[in-house]
C-alpha positions in Angstrom: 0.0 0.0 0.0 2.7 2.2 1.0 5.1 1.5 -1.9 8.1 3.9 -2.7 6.9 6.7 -3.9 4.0 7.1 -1.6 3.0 11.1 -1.2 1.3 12.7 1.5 -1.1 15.6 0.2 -2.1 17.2 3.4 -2.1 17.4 7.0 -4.7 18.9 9.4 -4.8 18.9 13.0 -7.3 15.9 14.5 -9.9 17.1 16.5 -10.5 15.9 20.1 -13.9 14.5 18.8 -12.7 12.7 15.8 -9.8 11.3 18.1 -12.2 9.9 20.4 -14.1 8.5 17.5 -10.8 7.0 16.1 -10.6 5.9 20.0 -13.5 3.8 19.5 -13.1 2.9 16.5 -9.9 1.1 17.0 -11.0 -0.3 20.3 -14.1 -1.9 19.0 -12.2 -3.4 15.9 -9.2 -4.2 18.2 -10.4 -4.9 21.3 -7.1 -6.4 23.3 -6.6 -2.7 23.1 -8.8 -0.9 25.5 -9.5 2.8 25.4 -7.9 3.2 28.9 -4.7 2.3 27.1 -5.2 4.1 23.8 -6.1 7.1 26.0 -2.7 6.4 28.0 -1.0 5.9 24.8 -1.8 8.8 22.9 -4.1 11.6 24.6 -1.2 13.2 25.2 0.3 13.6 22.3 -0.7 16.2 19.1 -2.9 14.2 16.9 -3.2 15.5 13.1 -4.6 13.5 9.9 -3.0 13.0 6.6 -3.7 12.1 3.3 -1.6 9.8 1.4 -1.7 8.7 -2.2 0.6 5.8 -3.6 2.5 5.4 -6.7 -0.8 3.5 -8.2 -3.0 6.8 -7.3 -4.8 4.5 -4.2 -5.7 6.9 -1.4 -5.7 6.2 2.2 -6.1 8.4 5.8 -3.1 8.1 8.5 -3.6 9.2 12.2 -0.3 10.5 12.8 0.6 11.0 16.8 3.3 13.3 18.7 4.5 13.0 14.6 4.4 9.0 14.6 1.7 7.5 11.9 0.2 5.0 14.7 -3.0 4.2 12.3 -3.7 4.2 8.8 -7.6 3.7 7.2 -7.8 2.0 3.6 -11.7 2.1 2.4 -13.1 2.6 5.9 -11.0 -0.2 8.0 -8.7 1.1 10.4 -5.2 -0.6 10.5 -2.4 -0.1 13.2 1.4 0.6 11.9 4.7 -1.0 13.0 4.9 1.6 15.5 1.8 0.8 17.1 2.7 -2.7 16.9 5.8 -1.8 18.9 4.0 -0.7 21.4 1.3 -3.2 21.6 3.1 -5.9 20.2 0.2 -8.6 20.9 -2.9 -6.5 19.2 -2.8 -8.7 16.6 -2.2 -12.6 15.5 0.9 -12.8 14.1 2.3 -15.2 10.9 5.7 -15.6 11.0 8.4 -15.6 7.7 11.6 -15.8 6.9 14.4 -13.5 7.0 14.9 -13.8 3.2 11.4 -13.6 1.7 11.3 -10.0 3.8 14.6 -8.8 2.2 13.6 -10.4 -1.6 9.5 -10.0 -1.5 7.8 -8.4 0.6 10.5 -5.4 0.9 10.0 -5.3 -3.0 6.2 -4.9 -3.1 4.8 -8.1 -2.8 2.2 -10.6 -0.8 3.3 -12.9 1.6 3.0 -16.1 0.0 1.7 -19.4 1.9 4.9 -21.5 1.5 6.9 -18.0 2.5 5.6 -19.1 6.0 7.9 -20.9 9.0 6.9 -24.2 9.3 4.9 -24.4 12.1 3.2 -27.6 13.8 -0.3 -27.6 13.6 -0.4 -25.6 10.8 -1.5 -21.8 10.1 -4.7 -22.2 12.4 -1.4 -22.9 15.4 0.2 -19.9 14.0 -2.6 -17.6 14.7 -3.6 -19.1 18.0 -7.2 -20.7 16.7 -8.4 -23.7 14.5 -10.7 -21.6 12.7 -9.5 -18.4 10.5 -11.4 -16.3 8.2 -10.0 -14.3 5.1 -9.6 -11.0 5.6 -8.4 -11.3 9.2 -5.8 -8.7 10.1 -2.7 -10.2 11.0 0.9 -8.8 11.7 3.6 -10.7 10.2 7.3 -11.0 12.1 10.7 -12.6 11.3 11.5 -15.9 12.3 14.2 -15.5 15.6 12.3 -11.8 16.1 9.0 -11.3 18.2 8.9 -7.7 17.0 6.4 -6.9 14.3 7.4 -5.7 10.8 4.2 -5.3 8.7 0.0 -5.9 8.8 -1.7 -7.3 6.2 -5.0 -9.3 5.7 -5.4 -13.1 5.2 -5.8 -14.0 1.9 -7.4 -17.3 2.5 -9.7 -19.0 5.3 -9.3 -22.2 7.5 -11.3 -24.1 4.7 -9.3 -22.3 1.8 -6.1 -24.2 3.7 -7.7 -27.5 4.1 -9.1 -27.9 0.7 -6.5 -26.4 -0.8 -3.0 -26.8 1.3 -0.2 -24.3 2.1 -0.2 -23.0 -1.5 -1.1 -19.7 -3.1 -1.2 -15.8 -1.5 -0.9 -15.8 2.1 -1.3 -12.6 3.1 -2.3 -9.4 1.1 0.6 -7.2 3.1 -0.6 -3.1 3.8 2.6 -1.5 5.3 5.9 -2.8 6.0 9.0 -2.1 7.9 10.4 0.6 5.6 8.1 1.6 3.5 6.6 5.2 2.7 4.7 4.8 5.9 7.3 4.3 8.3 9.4 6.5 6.6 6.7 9.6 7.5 7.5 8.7 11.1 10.8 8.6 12.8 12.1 5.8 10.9 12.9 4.1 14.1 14.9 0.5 13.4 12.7 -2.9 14.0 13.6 -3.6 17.8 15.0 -7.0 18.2 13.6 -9.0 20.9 14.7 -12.6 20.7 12.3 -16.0 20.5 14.5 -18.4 22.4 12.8 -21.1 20.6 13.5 -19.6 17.5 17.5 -19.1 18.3 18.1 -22.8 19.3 20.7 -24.8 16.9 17.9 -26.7 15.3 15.8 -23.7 14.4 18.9 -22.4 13.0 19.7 -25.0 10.9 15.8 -24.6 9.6 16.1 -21.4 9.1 19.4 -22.2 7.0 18.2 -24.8 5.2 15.6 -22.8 3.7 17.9 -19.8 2.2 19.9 -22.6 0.8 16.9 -23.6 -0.9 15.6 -20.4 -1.7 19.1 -19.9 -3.5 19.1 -23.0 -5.6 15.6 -22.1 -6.3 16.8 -18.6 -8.0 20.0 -20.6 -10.2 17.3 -22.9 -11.8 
């Protein structure tokens, strides 16, 4: 969404009303975040609105607080950015990726493919924490050996989509990303690391290897 090249067209102070409409609005779509904590979070900081368009012309609205863009709306839905998943690193389920597909994809422009996932027993339902997923879901996605977020996007497929169909096809239809036009209008903060000791054992390692290796034979063929 927020591809190199992405402009911002204007910026207007936010209104205490339209904040605490934002307030609920991001509460009720979002609710592990409560408006105690948004108020915490961000009542004290100057709120302003901004318009961005991308490189393809596609409009969207970013709630930009104490100069950080925490939210951004695409066609009425209000999504949080990597800052705000910094903060509230649990708002949403998380998918998890590798290291590689981040620097060669998705840093590039594209969707989070379903075989671009980590392994993960149990399948995506165990990734997400539930059995039963629906497309469209809002997810953040994070790097395998790092709990810290580095994009949102929205499932591409549903729990039946999977079993009728495997681990195959688009994933996840990624919004904003680490390093994109998004997080470059805030402070461009870099990605805190905060280690997954599972994810840092020799064994995960060796995973995590095997799969550049492929990824590189796969790009000589």
């Amino acid at each position: 969404m927020f591809h190199k090249g992405t402009q911002r067209k204007s910026h207007t102070a936010l209104r205490s009303s339209d904040t605490k409409k934002l307030r609920r609005h991001v509460t009720a779509a979002y609710p592990s975040l409560s408006e105690d904590a948004f108020s915490a979070a961000f009542s004290k900081s100057e709120a302003a609105v901004d318009k961005f368009v991308n490189s393809k012309r596609q409009p969207s609205i970013v709630y930009v607080f104490g100069g950080q863009p925490m939210f951004f709306e695409v066609d009425g839905r209000v999504f949080p950015s990597v800052y705000t998943l910094w903060r509230f690193p649990s708002l949403l389920p998380v998918v998890v990726t590798w290291q590689p597909v981040f620097t060669r994809y998705l840093s590039s422009g594209a969707d989070l493919m379903l075989p671009g996932l980590v392994p993960c027993a149990g399948g995506l339902g165990a990734m997400l924490g539930c059995d039963e997923f629906e497309r469209d879901t809002v997810v953040a996605v994070r790097l395998f050996g790092n709990a810290t977020p580095v994009g949102v996007g929205v499932l591409n497929v549903s729990h039946r989509d999977v079993e009728r169909n495997g681990m195959r096809g688009k994933g996840v239809r990624m919004l904003h990303l680490f390093g994109d036009g998004l997080w470059e209008a805030g402070d461009r903060s870099k990605c805190p690391v905060v280690d997954v000791p599972a994810e840092t054992s020799d064994l995960a390692a060796k995973q995590a290897h095997e799969f550049e290796q492929a990824e590189g034979a796969g790009q000589e063929d």
